[in-house]
C-alpha positions as CSV (number, residue, x, y, z in Angstrom):
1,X,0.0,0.0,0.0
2,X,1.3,3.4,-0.9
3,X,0.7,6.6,-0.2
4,X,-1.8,7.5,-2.2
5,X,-3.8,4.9,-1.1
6,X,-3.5,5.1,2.1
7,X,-5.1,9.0,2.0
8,X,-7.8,7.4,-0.4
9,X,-8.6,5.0,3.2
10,X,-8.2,8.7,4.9
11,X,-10.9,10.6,3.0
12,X,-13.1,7.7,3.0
13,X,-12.8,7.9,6.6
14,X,-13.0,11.4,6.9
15,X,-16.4,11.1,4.6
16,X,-17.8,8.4,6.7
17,X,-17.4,10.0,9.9
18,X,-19.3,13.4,8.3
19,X,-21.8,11.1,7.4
20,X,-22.1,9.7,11.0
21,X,-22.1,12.7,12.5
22,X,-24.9,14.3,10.3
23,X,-26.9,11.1,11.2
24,X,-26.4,10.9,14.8
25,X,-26.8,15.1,14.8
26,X,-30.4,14.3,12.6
27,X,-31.5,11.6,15.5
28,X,-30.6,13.9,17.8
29,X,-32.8,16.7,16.6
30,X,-35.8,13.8,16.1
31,X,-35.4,13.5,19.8
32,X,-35.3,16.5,20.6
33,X,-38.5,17.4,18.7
34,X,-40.2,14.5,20.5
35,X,-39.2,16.0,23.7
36,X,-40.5,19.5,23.0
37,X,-43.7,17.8,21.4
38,X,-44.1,15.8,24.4
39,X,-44.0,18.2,26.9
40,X,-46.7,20.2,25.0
41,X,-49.2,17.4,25.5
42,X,-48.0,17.5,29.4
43,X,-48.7,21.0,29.8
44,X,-52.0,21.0,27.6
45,X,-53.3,18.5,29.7
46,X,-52.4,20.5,32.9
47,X,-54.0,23.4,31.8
48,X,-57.1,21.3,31.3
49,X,-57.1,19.6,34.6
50,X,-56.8,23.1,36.3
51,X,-59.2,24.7,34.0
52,X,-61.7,21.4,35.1
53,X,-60.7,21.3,38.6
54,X,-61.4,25.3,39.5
55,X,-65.1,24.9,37.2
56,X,-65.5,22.2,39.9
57,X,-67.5,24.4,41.8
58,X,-71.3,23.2,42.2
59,X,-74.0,24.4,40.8
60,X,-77.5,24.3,42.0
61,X,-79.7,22.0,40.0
62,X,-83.2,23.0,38.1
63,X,-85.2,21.4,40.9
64,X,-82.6,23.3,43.6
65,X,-83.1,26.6,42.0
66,X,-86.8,26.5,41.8
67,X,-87.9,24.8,45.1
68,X,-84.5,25.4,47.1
69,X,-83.0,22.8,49.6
């Protein structure tokens, strides 16, 4: 092996390892989009069981409000 091939193994290297890295950066941003996504649906639904849980408050029924107690 000569020279020349041996930088042939280098840039193949060199292009492999680009291409690694844009792949584990792409999974990375996939996660991290499924993380922010994720925490959307946790605070949605947190809003929604304060909004329920402060409209808890009772209100009289038909029969209540007409003829009382």
């Amino acid at each position: 092996m000569d020279f020349k091939d041996f930088m042939h193994l280098s840039d193949q290297a060199d292009t492999l390892s680009g291409v690694m890295l844009y792949v584990l950066a792409g999974i990375g941003a996939l996660l991290v989009i499924l993380f922010i996504v994720w925490l959307l649906f946790k605070l949605s639904d947190f809003i929604q069981n304060r909004k329920k849980h402060t409209n808890l408050k009772e209100e009289p029924t038909d029969e209540e409000q007409l003829f009382g107690d």
